[in-house]
C-alpha positions as CSV (number, residue, x, y, z in Angstrom):
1,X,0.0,0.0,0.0
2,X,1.5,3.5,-0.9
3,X,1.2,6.7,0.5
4,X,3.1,10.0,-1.3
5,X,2.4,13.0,-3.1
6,X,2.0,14.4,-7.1
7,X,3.5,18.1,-7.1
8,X,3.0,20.2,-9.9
9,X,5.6,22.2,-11.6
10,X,5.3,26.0,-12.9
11,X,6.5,25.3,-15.7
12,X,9.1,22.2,-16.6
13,X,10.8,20.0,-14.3
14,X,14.4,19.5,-14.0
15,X,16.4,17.4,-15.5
16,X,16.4,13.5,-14.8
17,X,20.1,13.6,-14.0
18,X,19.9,17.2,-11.7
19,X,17.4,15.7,-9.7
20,X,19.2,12.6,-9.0
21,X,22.1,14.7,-7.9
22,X,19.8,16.7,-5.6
23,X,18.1,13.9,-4.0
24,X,21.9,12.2,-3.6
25,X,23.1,15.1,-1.7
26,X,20.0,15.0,1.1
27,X,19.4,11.5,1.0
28,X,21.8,10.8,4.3
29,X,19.1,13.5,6.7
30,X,16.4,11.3,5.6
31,X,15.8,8.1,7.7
32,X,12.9,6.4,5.8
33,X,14.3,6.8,2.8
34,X,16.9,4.2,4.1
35,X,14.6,1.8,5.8
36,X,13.3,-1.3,4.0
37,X,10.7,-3.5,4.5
38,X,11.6,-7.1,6.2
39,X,12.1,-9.9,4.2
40,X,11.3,-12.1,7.4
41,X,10.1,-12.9,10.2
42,X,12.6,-12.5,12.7
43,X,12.9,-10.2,15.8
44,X,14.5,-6.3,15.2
45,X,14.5,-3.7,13.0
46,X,15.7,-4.4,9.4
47,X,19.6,-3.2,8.0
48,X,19.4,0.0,6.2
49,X,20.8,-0.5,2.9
50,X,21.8,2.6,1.4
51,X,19.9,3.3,-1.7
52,X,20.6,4.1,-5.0
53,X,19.7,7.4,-6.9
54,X,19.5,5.6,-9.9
55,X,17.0,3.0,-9.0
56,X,14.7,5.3,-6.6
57,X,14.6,8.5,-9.0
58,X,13.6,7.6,-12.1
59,X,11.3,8.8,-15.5
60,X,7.8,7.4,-15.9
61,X,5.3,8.2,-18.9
62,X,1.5,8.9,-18.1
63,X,-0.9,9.0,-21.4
64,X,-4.4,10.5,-21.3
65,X,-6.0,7.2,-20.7
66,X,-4.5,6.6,-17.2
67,X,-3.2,10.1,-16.4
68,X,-2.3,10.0,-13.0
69,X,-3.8,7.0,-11.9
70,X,-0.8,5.0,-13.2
71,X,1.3,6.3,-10.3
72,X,-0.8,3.6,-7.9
73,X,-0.5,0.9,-10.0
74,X,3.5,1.1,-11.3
75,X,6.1,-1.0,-9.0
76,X,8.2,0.6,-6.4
77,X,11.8,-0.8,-6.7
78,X,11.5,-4.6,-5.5
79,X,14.7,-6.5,-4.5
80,X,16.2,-5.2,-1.2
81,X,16.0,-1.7,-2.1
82,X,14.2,0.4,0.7
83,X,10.5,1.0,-0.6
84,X,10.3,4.6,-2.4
85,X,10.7,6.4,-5.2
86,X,10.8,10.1,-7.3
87,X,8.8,9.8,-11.0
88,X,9.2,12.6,-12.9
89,X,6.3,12.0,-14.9
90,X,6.3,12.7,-18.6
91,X,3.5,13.3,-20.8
92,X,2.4,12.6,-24.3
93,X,2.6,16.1,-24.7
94,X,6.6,16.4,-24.0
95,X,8.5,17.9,-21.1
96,X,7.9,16.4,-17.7
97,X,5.7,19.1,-15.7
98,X,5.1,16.9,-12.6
99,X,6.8,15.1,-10.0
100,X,5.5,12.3,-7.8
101,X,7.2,11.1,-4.6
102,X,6.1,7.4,-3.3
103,X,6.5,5.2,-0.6
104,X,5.5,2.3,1.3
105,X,2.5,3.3,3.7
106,X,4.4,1.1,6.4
107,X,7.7,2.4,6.2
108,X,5.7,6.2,6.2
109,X,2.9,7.9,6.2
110,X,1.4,11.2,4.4
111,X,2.5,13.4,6.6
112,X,5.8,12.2,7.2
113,X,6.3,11.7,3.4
114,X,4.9,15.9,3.6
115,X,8.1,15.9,5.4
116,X,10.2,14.2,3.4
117,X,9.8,16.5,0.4
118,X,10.6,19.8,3.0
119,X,13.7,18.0,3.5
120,X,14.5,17.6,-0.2
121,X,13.2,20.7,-1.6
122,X,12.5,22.9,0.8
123,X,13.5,24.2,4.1
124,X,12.5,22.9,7.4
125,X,9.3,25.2,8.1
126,X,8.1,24.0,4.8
127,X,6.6,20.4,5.8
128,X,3.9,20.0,7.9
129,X,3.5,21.7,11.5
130,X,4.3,19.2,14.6
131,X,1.9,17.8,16.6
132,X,1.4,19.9,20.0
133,X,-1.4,20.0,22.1
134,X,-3.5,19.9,25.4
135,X,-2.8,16.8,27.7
136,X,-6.1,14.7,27.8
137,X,-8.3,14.2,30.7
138,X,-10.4,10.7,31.4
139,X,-13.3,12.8,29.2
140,X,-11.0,12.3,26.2
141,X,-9.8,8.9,27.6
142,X,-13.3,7.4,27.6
143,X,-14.1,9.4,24.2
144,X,-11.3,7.1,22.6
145,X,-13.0,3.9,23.9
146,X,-16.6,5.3,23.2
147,X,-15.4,5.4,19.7
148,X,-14.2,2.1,19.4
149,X,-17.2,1.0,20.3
150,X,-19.1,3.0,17.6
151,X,-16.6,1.5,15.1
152,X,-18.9,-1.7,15.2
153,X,-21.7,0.0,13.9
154,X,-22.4,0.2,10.3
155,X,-22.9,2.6,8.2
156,X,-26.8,2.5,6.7
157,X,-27.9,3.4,3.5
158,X,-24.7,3.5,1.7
159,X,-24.9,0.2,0.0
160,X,-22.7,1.9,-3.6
161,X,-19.6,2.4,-1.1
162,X,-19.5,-0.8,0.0
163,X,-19.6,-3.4,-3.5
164,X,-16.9,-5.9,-3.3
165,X,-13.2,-4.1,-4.2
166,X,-11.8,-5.3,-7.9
167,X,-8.7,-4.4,-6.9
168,X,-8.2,-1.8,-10.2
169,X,-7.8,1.8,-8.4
170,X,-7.7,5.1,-10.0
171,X,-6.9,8.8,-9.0
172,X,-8.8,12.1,-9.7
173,X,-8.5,15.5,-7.8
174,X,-9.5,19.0,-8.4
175,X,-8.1,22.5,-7.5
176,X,-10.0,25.1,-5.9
177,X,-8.6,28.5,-4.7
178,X,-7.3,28.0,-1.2
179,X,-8.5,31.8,0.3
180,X,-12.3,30.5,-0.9
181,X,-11.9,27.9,1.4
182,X,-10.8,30.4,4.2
183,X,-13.5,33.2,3.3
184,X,-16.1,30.5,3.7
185,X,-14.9,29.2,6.9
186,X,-14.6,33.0,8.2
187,X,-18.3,33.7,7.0
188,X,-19.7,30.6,9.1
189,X,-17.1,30.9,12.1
190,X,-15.6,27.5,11.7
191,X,-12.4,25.7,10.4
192,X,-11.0,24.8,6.7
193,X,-11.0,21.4,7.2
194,X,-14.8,21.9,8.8
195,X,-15.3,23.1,5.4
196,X,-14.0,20.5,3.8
197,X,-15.7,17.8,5.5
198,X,-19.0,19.8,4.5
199,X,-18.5,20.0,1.0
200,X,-17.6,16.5,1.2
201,X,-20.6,15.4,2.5
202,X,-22.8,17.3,-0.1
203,X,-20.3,16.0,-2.8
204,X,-21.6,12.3,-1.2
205,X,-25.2,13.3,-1.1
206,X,-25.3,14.7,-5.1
207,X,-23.0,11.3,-5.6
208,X,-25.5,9.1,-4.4
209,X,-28.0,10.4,-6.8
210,X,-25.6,9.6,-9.6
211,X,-25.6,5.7,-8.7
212,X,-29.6,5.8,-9.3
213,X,-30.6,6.6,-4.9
214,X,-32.8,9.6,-4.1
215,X,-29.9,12.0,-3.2
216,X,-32.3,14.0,-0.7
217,X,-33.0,11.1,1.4
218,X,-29.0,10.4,2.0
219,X,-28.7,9.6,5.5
220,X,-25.3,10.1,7.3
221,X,-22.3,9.4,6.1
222,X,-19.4,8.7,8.7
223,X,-16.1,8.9,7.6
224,X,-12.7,8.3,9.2
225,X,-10.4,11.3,9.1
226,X,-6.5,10.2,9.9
227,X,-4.8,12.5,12.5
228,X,-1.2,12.6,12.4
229,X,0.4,12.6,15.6
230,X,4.5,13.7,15.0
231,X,5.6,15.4,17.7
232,X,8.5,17.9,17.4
233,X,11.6,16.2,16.4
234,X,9.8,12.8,15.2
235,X,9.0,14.8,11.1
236,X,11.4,12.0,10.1
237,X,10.7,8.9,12.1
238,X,10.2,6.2,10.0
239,X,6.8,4.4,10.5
240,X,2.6,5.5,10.6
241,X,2.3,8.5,13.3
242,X,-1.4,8.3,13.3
243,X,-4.9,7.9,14.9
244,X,-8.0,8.2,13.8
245,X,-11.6,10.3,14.3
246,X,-14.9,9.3,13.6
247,X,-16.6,12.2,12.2
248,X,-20.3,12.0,10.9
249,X,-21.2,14.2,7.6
250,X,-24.9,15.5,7.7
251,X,-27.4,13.7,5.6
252,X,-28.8,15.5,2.9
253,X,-31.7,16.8,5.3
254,X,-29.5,19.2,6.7
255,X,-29.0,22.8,5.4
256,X,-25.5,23.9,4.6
257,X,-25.3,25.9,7.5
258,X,-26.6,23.3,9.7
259,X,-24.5,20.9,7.7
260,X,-21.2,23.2,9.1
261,X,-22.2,23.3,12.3
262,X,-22.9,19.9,12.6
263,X,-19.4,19.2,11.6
264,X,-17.8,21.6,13.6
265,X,-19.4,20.3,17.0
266,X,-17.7,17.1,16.7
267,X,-14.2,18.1,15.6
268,X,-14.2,21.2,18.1
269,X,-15.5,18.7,20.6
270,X,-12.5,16.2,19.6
271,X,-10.3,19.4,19.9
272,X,-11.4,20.1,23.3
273,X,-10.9,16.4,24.7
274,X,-7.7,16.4,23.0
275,X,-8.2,13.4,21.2
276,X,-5.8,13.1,19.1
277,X,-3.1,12.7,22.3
278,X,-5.6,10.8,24.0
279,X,-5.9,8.2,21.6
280,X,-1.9,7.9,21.1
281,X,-1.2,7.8,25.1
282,X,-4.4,4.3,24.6
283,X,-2.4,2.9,21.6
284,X,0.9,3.2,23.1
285,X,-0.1,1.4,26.3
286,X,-1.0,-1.5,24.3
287,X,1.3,-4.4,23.1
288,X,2.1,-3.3,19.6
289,X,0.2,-6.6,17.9
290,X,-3.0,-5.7,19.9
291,X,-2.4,-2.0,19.1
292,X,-2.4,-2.3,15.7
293,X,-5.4,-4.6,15.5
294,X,-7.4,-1.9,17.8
295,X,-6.6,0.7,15.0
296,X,-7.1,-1.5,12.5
297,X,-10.8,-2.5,13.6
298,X,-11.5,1.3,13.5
299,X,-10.9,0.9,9.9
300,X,-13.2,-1.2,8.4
301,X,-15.6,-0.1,5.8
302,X,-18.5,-1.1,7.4
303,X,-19.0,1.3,9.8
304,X,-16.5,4.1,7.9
305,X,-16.9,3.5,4.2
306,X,-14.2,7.1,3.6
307,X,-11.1,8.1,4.8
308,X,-11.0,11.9,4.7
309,X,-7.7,12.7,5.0
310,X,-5.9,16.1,5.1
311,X,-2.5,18.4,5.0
312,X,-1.3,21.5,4.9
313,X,2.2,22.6,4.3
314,X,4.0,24.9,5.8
315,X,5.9,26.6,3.1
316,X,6.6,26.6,-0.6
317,X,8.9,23.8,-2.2
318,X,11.2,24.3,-4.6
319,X,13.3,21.8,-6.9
320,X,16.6,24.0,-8.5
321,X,14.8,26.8,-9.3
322,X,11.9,24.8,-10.6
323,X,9.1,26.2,-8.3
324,X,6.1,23.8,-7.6
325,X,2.2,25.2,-8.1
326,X,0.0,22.5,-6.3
327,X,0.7,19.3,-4.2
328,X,-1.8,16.3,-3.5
329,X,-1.7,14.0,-1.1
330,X,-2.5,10.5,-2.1
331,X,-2.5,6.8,-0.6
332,X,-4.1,3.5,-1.4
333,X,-6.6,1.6,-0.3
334,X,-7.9,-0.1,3.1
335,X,-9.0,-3.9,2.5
336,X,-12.5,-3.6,1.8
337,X,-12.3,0.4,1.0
338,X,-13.6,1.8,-2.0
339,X,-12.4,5.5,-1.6
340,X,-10.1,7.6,0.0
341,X,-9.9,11.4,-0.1
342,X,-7.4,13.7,0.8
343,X,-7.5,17.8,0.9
344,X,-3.9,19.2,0.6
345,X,-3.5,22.9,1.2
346,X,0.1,24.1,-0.2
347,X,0.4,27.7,-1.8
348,X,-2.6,29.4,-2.8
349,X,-4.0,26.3,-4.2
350,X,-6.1,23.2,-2.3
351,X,-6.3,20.1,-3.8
352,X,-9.0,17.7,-3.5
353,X,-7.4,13.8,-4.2
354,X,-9.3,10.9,-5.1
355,X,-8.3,7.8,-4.8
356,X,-11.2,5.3,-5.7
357,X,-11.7,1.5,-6.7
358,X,-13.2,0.8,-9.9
359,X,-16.2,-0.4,-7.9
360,X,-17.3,2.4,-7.1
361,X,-19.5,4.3,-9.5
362,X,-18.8,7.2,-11.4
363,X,-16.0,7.4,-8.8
364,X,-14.4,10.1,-10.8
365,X,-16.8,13.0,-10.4
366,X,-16.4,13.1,-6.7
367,X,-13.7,16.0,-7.3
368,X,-15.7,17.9,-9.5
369,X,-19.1,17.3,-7.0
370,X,-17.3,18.1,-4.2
371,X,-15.3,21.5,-5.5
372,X,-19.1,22.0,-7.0
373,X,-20.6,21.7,-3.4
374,X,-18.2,25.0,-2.1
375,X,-21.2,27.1,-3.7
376,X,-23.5,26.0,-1.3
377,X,-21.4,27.7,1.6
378,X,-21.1,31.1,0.2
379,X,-24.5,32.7,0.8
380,X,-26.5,32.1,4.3
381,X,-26.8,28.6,3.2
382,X,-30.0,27.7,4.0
383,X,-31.2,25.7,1.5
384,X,-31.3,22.1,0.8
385,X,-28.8,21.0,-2.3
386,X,-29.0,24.0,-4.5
387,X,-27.9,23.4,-8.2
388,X,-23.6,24.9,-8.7
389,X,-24.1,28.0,-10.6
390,X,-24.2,28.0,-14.0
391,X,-20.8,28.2,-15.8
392,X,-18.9,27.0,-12.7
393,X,-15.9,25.1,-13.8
394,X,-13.5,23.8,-11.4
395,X,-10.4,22.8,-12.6
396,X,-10.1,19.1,-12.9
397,X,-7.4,16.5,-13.3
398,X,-7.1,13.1,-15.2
């Protein structure tokens, strides 16, 4: 399973051979770029074998059939070769004007691979920030169990999310301007990522009416948002730094205000239990085994049919000179899942990523739907699920 990032050029990439020579000279700062995945079962961590610009940074062409969907399906470097590598990814049209960094979701997660990419072509306030906050009470303690608990329950009326997996997975996203985003959540008082999580669930509700359901009578839709939990000085520890928060979109019932609101009492209330410490003080008291089958069971598409995911860097990258536009976060899927989305905010642009199994229908318009759904934030949003204004375009990927 990967995890990584597509950035997107200003203009052309650099050369093949500069970029090699740039990732040479930072690869020694970079720890999970030199771990590799064990080839048994024994006890302790595996060698570091120093890796090998020549194998990890390499060319890869995308047509317009696949775009970038072909990213999830090409091999990482196999052999003993730690898990990861740079694509610069060249189009039928010519010149590469993308570059896509991947890695093995064991060996690291989005936000450390965020991380990664400060460390290689940027500074270190570019990546993500750490991980600080309040120390949880038994409130926040008995939220993370509570939880758990609700983990069992499924997830009604939401049959299209859960067909059988194929196996065939393809990526989509969409770019929206990032200040939108932030004049919408200053109109309604609430957070970008509140935002995000409403638009989602609209962008779910006008979906639903695409696989032939009413889309009016969607019920609730919970989804499972990642939370990274790096603390200062662990950017670059190798290994998943996360837990995980149960948040439940409106149904389609709901006006948009109401909608935001809804969302925003749970994560504020998550905020003010501190849940994100509280659940990674519970994990770590657990034998690592049993710990990673508690998260794991909070992951099952039954009861949380979407991972929402989200990042937000902390600076502008650049790659000799070559400045990047955009950046997406991307990773593959659960067992059982049939979507993942991620919102990456970098620059002036956010990026809405979908990763989706060809199971799911009309799994590509989610983008589009969900950029689409921002309209319905940006009067008093009172209104049920209004039509996107005529005209309104948002840009699109393949």
């Amino acid at each position: 399973m990967l995890a990584g990032f597509v950035l997107d050029f200003d203009g052309t990439a650099p050369a093949l051979d500069d970029l090699r020579a740039l990732v040479d000279t930072r690869l020694a700062h970079i720890p999970s770029l030199h771990r590799r995945l064990p080839t048994t079962r024994t006890s302790g961590s595996p060698q570091p074998r120093p890796p090998e610009v020549e194998v990890h940074v390499r060319e890869l062409s995308v047509g317009p059939a696949d775009g970038l969907s072909r990213v999830l399906r090409h091999d990482l470097p196999d052999g003993d070769a730690p898990p990861w590598d740079i694509l610069l990814l060249r189009s039928d049209a010519g010149a590469p004007s993308r570059l896509c960094y991947r890695i093995h979701h064991s060996v690291q997660d989005g936000e450390g691979a965020a991380h990664t990419l400060a460390a290689l072509f940027g500074s270190g306030q570019a990546g993500p920030a750490p991980r600080t906050g309040l120390v949880p009470g038994p409130a926040g303690f008995v939220a993370v169990g509570a939880e758990l608990i609700r983990s069992l329950r499924p997830a009604d009326g939401w049959a299209a999310l859960r067909h059988p997996p194929t196996g065939l997975i393809s990526l989509r996203h969409a770019d929206v301007s990032l200040d939108r985003l932030r004049r919408i959540a200053r109109l309604h008082g609430v957070t970008v990522n509140d935002v995000h999580l409403a638009a989602l669930a609209r962008a779910f509700h006008r979906w639903r009416g695409r696989t032939g359901d009413d889309a009016l009578r969607s019920p609730p839709l919970p989804v499972l948002v990642p939370m990274s939990v790096r603390r200062p000085g662990e950017e670059h520890t190798p290994g998943n730094r996360l837990v995980s928060l149960r948040v439940e979109l409106p149904g389609a019932g709901s006006s948009a205000q109401q909608c935001l609101h809804d969302i925003r009492r749970q994560t504020a209330a998550a905020s003010r239990r501190a849940h994100r410490h509280a659940s990674r003080i519970a994990l770590a008291g657990l034998p690592v085994r049993l710990g990673a089958r508690v998260a794991l069971r909070a992951m099952n598409a039954n009861s949380t049919p979407v991972v929402a995911s989200g990042t937000a860097f902390g600076g502008r990258l650049d790659c000799l000179g070559h400045g990047i536009r955009a950046a997406g976060m991307f990773s593959g899927l659960l067992p059982g899942l049939l979507s993942y989305v991620s919102l990456t905010r970098y620059g002036a642009v956010a990026r809405l990523t979908h990763v989706y199994d060809h199971a799911l229908p009309h799994g590509a318009d989610v983008p589009l739907l969900w950029a689409a759904s921002l309209a319905d934030f940006e009067g008093h949003g009172h209104g049920g699920l209004p039509r996107p204004p005529a005209g309104h375009v948002p840009r699109r990927s393949a």
